[in-house]
Each structure stands twice: as C-alpha cells, then as structure tokens.
Chimera marker file (.cmm) of the C-alpha trace (Angstrom):
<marker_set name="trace">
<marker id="1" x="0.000" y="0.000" z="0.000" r="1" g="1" b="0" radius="0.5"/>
<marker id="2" x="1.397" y="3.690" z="-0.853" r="1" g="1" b="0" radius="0.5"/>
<marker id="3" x="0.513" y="6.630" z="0.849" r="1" g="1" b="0" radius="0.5"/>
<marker id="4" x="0.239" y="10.189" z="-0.944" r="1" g="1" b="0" radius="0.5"/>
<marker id="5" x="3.535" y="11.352" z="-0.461" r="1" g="1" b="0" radius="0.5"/>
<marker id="6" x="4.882" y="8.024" z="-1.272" r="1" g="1" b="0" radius="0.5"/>
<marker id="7" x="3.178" y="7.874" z="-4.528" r="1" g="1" b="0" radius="0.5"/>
<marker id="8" x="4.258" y="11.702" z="-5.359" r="1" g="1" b="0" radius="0.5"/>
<marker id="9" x="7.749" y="11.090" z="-4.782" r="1" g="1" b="0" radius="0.5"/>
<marker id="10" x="7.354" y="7.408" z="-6.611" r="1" g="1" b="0" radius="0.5"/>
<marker id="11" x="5.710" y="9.911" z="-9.770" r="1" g="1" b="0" radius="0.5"/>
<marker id="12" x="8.513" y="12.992" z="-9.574" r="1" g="1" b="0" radius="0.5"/>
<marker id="13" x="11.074" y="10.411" z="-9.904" r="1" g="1" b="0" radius="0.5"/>
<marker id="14" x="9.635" y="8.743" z="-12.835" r="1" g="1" b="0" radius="0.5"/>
<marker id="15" x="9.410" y="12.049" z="-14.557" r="1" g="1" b="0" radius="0.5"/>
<marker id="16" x="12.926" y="13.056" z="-13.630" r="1" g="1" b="0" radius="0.5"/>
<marker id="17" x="14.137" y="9.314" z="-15.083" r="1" g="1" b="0" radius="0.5"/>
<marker id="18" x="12.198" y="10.520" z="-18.489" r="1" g="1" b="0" radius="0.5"/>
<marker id="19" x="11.824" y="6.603" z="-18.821" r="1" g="1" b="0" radius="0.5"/>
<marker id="20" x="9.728" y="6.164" z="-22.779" r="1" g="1" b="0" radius="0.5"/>
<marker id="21" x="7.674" y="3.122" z="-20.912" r="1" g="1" b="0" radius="0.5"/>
<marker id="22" x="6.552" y="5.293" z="-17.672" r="1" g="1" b="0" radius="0.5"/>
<marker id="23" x="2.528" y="5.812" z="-18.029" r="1" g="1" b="0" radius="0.5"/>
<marker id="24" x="3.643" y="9.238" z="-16.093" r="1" g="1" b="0" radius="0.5"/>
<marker id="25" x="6.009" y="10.038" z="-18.477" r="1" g="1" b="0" radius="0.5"/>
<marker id="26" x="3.953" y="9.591" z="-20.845" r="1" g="1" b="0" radius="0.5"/>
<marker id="27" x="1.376" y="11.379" z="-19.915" r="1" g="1" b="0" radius="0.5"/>
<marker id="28" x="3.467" y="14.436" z="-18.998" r="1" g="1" b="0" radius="0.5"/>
<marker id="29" x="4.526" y="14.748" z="-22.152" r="1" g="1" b="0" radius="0.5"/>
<marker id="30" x="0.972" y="14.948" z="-23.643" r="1" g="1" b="0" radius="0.5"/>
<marker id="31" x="0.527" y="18.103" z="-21.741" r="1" g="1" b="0" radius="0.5"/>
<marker id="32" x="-1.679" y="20.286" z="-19.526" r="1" g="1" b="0" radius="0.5"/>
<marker id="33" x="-4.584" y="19.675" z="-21.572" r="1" g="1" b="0" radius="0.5"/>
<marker id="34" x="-4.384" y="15.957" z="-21.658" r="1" g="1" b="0" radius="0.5"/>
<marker id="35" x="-3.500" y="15.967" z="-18.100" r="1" g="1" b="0" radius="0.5"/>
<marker id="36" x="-6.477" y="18.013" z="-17.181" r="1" g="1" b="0" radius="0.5"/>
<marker id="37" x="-9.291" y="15.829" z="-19.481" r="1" g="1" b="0" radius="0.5"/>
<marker id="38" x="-7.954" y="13.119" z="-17.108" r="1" g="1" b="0" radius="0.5"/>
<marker id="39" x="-8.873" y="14.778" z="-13.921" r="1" g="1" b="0" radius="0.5"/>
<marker id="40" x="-12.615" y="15.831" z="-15.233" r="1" g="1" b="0" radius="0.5"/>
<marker id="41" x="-12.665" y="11.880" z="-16.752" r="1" g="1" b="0" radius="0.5"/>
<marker id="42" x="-11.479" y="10.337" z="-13.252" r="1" g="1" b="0" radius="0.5"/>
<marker id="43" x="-13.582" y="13.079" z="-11.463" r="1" g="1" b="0" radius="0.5"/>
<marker id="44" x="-16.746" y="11.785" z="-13.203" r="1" g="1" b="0" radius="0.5"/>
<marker id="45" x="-16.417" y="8.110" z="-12.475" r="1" g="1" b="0" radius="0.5"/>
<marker id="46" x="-16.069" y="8.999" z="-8.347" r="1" g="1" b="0" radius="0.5"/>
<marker id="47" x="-19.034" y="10.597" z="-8.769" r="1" g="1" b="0" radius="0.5"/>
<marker id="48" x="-20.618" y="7.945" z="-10.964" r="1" g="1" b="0" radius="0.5"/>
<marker id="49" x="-19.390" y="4.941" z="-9.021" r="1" g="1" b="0" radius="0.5"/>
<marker id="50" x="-20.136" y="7.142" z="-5.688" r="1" g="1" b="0" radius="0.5"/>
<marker id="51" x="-23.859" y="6.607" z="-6.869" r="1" g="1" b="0" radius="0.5"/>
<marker id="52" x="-23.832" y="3.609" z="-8.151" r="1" g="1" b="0" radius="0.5"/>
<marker id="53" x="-21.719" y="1.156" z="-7.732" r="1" g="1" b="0" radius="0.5"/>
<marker id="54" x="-19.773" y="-0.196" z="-4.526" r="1" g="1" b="0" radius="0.5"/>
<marker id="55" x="-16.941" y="1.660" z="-1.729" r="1" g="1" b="0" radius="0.5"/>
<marker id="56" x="-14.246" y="-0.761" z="-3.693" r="1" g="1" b="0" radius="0.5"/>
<marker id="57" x="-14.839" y="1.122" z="-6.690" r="1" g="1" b="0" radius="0.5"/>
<marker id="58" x="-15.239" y="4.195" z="-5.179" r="1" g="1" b="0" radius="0.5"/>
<marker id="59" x="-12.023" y="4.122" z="-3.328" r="1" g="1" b="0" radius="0.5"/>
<marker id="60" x="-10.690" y="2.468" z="-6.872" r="1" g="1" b="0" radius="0.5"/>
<marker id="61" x="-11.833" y="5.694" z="-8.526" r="1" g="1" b="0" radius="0.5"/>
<marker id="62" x="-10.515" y="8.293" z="-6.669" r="1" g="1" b="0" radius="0.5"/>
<marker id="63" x="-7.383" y="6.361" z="-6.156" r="1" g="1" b="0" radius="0.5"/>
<marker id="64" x="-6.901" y="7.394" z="-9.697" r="1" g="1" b="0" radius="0.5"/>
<marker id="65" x="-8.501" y="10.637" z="-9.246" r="1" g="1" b="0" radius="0.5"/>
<marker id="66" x="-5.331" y="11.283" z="-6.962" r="1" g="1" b="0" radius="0.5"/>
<marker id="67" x="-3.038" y="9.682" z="-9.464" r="1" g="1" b="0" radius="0.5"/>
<marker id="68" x="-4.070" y="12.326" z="-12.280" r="1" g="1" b="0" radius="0.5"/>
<marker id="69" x="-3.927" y="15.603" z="-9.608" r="1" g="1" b="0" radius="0.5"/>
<marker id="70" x="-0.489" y="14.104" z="-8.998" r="1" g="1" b="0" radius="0.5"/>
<marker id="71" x="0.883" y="14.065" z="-12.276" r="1" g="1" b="0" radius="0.5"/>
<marker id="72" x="-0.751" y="17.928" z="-12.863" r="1" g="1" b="0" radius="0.5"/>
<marker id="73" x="1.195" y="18.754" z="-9.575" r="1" g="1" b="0" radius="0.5"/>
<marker id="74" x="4.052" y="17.587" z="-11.378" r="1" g="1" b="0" radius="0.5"/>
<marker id="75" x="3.642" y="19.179" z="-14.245" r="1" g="1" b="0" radius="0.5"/>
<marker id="76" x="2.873" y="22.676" z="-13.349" r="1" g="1" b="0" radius="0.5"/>
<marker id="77" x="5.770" y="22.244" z="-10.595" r="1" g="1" b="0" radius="0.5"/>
<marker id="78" x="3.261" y="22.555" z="-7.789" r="1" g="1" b="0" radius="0.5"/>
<marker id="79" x="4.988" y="20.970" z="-4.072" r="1" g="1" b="0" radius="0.5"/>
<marker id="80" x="2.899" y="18.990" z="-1.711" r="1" g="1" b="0" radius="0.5"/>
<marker id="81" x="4.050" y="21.717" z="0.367" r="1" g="1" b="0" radius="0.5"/>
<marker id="82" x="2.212" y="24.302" z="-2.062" r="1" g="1" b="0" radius="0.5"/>
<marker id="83" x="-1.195" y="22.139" z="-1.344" r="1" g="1" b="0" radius="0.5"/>
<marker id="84" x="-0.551" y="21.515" z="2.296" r="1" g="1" b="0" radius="0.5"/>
<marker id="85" x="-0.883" y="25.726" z="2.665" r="1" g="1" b="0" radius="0.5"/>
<marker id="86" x="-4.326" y="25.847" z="1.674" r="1" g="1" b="0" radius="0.5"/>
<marker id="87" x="-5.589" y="22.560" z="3.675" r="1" g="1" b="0" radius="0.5"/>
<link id1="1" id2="2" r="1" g="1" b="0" radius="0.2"/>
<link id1="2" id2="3" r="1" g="1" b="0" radius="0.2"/>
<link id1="3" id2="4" r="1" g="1" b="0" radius="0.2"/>
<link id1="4" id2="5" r="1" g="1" b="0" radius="0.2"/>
<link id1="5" id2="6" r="1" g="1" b="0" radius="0.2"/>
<link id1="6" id2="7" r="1" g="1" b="0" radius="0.2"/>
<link id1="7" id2="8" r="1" g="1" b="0" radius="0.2"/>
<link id1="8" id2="9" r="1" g="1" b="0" radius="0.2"/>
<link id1="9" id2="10" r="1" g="1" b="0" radius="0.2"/>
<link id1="10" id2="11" r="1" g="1" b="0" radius="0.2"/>
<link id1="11" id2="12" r="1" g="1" b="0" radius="0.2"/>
<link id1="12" id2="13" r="1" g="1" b="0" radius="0.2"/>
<link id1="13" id2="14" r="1" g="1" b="0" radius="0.2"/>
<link id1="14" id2="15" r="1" g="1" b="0" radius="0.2"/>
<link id1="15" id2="16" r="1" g="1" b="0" radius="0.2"/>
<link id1="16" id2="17" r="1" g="1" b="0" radius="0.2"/>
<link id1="17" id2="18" r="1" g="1" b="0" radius="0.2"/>
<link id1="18" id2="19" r="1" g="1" b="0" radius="0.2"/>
<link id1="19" id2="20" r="1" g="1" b="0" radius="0.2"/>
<link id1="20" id2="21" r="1" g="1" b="0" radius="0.2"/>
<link id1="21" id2="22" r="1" g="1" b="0" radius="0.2"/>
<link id1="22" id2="23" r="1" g="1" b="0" radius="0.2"/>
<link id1="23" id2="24" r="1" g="1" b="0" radius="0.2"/>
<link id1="24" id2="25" r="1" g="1" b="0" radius="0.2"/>
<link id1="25" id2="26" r="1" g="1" b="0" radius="0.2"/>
<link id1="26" id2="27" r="1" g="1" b="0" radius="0.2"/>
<link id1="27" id2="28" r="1" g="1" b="0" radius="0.2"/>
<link id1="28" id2="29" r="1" g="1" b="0" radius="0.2"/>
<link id1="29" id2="30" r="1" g="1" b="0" radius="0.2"/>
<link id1="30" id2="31" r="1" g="1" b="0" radius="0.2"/>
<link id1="31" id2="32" r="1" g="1" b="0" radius="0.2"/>
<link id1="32" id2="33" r="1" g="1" b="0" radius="0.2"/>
<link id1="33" id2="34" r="1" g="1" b="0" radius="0.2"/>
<link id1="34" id2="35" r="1" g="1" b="0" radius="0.2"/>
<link id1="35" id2="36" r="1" g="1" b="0" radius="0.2"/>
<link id1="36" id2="37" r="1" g="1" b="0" radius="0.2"/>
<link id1="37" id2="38" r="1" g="1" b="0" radius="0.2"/>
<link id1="38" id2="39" r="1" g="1" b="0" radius="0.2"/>
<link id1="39" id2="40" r="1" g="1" b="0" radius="0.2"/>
<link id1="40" id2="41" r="1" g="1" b="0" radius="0.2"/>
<link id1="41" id2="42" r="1" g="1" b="0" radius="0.2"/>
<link id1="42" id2="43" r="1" g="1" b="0" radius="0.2"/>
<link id1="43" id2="44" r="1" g="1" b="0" radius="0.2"/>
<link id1="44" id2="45" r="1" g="1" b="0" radius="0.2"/>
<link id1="45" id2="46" r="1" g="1" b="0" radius="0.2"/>
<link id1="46" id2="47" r="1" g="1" b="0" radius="0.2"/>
<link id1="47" id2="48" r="1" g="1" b="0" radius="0.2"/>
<link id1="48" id2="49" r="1" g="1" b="0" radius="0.2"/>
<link id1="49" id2="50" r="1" g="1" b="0" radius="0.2"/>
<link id1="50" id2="51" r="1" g="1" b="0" radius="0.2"/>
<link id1="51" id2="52" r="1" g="1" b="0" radius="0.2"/>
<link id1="52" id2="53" r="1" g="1" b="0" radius="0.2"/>
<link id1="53" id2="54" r="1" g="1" b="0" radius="0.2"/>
<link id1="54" id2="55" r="1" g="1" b="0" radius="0.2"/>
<link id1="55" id2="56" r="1" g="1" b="0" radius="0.2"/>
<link id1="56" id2="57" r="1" g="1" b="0" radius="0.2"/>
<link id1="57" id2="58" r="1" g="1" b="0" radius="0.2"/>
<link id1="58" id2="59" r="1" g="1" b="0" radius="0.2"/>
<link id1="59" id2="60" r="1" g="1" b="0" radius="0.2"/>
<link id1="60" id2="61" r="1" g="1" b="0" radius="0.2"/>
<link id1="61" id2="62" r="1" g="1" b="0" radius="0.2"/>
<link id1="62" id2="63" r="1" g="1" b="0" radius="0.2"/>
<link id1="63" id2="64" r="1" g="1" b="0" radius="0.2"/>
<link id1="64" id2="65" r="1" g="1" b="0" radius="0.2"/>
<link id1="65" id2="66" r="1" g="1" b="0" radius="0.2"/>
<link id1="66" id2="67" r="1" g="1" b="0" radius="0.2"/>
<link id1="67" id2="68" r="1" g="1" b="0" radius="0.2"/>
<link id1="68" id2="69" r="1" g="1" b="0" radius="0.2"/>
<link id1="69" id2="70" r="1" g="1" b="0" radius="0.2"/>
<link id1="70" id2="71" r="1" g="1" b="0" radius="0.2"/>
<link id1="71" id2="72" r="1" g="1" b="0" radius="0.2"/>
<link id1="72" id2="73" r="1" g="1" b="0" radius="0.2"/>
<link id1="73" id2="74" r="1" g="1" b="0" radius="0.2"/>
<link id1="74" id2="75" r="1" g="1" b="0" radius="0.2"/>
<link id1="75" id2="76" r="1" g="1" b="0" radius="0.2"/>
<link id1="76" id2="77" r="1" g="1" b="0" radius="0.2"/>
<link id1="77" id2="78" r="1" g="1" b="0" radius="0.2"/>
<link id1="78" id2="79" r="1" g="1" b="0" radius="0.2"/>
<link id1="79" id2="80" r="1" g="1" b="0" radius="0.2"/>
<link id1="80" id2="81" r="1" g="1" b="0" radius="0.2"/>
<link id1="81" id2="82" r="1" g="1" b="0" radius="0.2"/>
<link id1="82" id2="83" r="1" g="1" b="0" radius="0.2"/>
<link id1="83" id2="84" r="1" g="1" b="0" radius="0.2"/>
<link id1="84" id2="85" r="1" g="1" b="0" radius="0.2"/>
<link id1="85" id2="86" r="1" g="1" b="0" radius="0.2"/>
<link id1="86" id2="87" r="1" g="1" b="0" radius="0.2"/>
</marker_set>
C-alpha cells in the first residue's frame, strides 16, 4: 500500500528518469490539456461509481482521481508543500 507522499515522490522520480515506458512520463509529455481531461474523466467516475456502484470502486476511482492531480502537480511544478498551505 502507498501513501500520498509516497506515490508523489514514486511519480517525480519517474518524470525526472524521463523513462519512454513510464505511463507518467507519458502522460506528462501529452501536456496540460491531456492531463487536465484526465482529472474531469477520473472526477466523473467517483461521482458515478459514488452513486452507483460499490466503496471498492469508489475508493478504486478516486485512487486514480489522486493519481491524475499528482501528475498535474508535477507538471505545473506545484509541491505537496504548495497544497498543504491551503488545507
């Protein structure tokens, strides 16, 4: 099991490695816009599986809800730090 910061660090490393196989890297290098059509995608099934389908695949859901808002942090530089402030 990760936690948050695990995962981010797991991600920003990923990124730095520029590996051509990483999903993250990947995805990174399709851009802000892809990045962010992931978040509204992932941010519809919580809600969808929120209303109608089990916790499993709710928690699945916004697992990779958090996934997606980690890769934006990423790519618009953004620290857990910079989040933390406004919590």
């Amino acid at each position: 099991m990760k936690r948050f910061e695990e995962l981010f660090a797991e991600l920003k490393a990923k990124a730095a490695a520029n590996d051509p196989e990483s999903g993250t890297v990947k995805e990174l290098a399709k851009g802000t816009h892809f990045i962010g059509k992931k978040i509204i995608e992932e941010a519809g099934e919580v809600w969808i599986a929120s209303e109608y389908e089990s916790k499993e695949r709710t928690a699945e859901e916004i697992s990779q809800l958090l996934y997606h808002l980690q890769v934006m942090m990423i790519d618009q530089k953004i620290e857990l730090e910079d989040i933390y402030r406004y919590l």
